[in-house]
C-alpha positions in Angstrom: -173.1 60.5 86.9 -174.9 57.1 87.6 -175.1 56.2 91.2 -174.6 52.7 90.8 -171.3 52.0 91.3 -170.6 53.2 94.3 -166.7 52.7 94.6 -165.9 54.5 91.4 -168.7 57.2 92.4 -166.5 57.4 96.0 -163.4 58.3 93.6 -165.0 60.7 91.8 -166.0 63.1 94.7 -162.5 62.3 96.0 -160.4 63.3 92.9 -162.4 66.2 91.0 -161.8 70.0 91.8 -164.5 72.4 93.3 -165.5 74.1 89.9 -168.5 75.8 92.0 -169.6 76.2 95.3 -173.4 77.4 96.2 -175.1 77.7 99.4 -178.5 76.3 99.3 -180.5 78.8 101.6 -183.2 76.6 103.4 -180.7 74.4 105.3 -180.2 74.7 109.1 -175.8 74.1 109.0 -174.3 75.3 106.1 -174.8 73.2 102.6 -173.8 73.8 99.5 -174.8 72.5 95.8 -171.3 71.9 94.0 -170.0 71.0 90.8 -167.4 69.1 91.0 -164.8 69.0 87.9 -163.7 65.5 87.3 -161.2 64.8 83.9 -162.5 61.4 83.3 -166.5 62.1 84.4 -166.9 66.0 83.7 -169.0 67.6 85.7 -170.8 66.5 88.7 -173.6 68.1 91.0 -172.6 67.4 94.8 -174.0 68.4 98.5 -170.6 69.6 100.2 -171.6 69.9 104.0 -168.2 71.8 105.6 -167.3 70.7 109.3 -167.3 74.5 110.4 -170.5 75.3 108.7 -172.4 73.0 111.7 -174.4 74.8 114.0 -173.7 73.4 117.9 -176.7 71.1 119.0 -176.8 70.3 123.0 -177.2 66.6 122.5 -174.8 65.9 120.0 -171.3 66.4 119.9 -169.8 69.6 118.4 -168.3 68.9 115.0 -169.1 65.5 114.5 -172.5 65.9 111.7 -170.5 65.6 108.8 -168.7 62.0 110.3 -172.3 60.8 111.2 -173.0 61.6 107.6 -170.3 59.0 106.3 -170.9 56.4 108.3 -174.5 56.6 107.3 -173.7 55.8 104.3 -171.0 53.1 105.1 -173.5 51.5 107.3 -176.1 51.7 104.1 -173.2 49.9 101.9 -172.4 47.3 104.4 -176.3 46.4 105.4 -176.4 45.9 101.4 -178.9 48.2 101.3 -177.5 51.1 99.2 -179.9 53.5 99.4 -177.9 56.4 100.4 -175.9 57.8 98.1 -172.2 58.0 97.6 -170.8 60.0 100.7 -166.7 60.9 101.3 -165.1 63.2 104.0 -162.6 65.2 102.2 -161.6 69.1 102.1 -163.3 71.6 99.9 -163.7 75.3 99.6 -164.7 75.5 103.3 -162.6 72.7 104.9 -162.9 69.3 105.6 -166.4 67.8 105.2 -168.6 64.9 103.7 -169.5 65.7 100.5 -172.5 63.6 98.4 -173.5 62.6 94.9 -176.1 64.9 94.4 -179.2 63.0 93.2 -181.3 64.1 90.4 -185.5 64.1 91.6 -188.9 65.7 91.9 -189.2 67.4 95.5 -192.4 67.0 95.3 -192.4 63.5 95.4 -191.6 63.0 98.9 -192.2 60.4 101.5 -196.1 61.0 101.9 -196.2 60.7 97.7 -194.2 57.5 97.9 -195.9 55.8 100.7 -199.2 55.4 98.1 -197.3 53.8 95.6 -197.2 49.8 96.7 -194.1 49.1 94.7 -191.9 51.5 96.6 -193.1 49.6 99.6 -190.3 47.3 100.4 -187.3 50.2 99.5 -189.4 52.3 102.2 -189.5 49.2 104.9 -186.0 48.9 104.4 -185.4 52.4 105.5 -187.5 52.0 108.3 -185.4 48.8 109.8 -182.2 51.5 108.8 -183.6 54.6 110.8 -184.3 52.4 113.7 -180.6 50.9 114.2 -178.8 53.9 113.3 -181.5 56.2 115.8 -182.0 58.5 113.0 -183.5 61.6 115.1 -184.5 63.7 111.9 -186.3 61.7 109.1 -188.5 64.3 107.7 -190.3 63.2 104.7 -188.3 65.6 102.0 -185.5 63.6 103.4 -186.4 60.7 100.7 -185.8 61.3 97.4 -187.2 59.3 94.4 -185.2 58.9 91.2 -186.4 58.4 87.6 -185.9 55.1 87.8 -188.3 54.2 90.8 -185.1 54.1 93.6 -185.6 55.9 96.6 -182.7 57.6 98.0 -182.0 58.6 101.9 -180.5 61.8 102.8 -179.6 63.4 105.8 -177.9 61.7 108.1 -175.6 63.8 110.3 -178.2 63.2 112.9 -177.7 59.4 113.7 -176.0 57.1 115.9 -176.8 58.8 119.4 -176.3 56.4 122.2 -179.2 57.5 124.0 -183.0 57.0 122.3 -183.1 59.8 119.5 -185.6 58.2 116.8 -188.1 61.0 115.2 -189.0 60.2 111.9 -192.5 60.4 109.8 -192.4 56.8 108.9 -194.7 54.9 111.2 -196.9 53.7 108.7 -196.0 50.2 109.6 -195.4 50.7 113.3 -195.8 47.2 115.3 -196.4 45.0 112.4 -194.3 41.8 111.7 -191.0 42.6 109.5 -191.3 40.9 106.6 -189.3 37.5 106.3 -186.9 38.7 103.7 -186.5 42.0 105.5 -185.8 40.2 108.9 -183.2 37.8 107.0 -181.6 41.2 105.8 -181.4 42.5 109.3 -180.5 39.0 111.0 -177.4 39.6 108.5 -176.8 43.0 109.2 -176.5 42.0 113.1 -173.8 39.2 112.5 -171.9 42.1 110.5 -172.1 44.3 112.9 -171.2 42.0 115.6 -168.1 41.2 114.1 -167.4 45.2 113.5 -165.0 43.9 110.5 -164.9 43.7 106.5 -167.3 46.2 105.2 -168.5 47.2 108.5 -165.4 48.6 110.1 -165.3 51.8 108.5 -168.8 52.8 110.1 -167.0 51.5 113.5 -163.7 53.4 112.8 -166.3 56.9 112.5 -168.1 56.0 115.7 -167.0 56.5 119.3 -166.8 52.6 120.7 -170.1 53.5 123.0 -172.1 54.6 119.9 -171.3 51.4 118.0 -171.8 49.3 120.9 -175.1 51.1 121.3 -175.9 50.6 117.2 -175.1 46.8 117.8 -177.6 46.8 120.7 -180.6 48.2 118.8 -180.3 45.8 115.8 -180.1 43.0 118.4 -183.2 44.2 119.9 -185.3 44.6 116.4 -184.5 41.5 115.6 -185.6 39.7 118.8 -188.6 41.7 118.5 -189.2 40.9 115.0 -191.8 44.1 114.3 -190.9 47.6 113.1 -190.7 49.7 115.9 -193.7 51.9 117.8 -193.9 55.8 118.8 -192.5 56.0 121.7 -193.8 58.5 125.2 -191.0 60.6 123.9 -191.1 63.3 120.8 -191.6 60.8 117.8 -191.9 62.7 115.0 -189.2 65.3 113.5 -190.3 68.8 112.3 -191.2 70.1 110.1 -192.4 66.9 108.7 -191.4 67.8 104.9 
């Protein structure tokens, strides 16, 4: 199934049956490839990630990955910048959990491959300004996937949206430069959006605690005062591993 249209993709996950249910071995929680039996669409690959299946973290709240995970991806849709793929929470084989249009790519074509190819570099920009509002504390470079038709996808999201400064990620390539003008009218936009915390964007504040929308509201204020993508900070910058 095409990505593109993201409402009818939302329907989709909702509505088919669990045909089969996988558990893909390299993950820290527990993830699992699925095919999901739709009557309309057939089958379709997803990435089920089960509430239960979370392992504790001391800085984030028990059981809330899979929410972050949705919201991601709510945020994404409302910024207009829909590069993370269709995500739902709904109950599968394991209980309730997000599950995600799986998206077809080479995995060796990862962040570090992408990064050399100029084109891309706007799509990757984007997902800087992204990873820096919603505190993205794991952005490893496997987490980007690139498509056969040149779109870079964003995965991995469950951990976002911390109030407190979380931001590890491999993508300081542009770190203190000026954010381009189109970029910083996108994010200008996304910052009256937020602030308003209505229309597309209050589902991603009905999945966040009040503080850690307040706080998400806070940082896009800040970038775009600033105006530049954002620097390392003294703390640990980068996620690992890096792939």
């Amino acid at each position: 199934m095409e990505p593109r249209d993201f409402d009818a993709a939302e329907q989709v996950l909702l509505e088919a049956d669990f045909a089969d249910c996988r558990p893909v071995w390299y993950s820290s929680n527990y993830v699992y490839l699925v095919v999901l039996r739709h009557p309309s669409e057939g089958d379709v690959l997803g990435i089920y990630k089960p509430h239960r299946g979370e392992a504790p973290l001391w800085d984030f709240p028990d059981g809330a990955l899979y929410r972050r995970e949705v919201a991601a991806y709510r945020f994404a849709r409302a910024a207009g910048w829909g590069f993370v793929p269709p995500t739902v929470v709904r109950e599968g084989p394991h209980g309730i959990g997000a599950v995600q249009l799986f998206i077809a790519h080479d995995p060796h074509l990862h962040y570090f491959e992408q990064r050399e190819r100029p084109e891309l570099t706007e799509q990757l920009q984007r997902i800087v300004l992204f990873d820096a509002i919603t505190n993205n504390a794991d952005r490893k470079a496997g987490h980007l996937l690139l498509d056969e038709a040149g779109r870079v996808w964003g995965i991995d999201h469950g951990l976002c949206f911390h109030v407190q400064h979380k931001l590890r990620t491999v993508m300081w390539d542009w770190a203190g430069e000026p954010i381009p003008p189109a970029l910083k009218a996108e994010l200008a936009a996304v910052v009256a959006g937020l602030a308003l915390g209505a229309g597309a964007f209050e589902p991603v504040r009905l999945l966040l605690r009040p503080e850690e929308y307040e706080a998400t509201l806070r940082r896009a204020k800040a970038l775009l005062e600033q105006g530049r993508f954002p620097l390392p900070g003294p703390h640990r910058s980068y996620p690992w591993p890096l792939v």
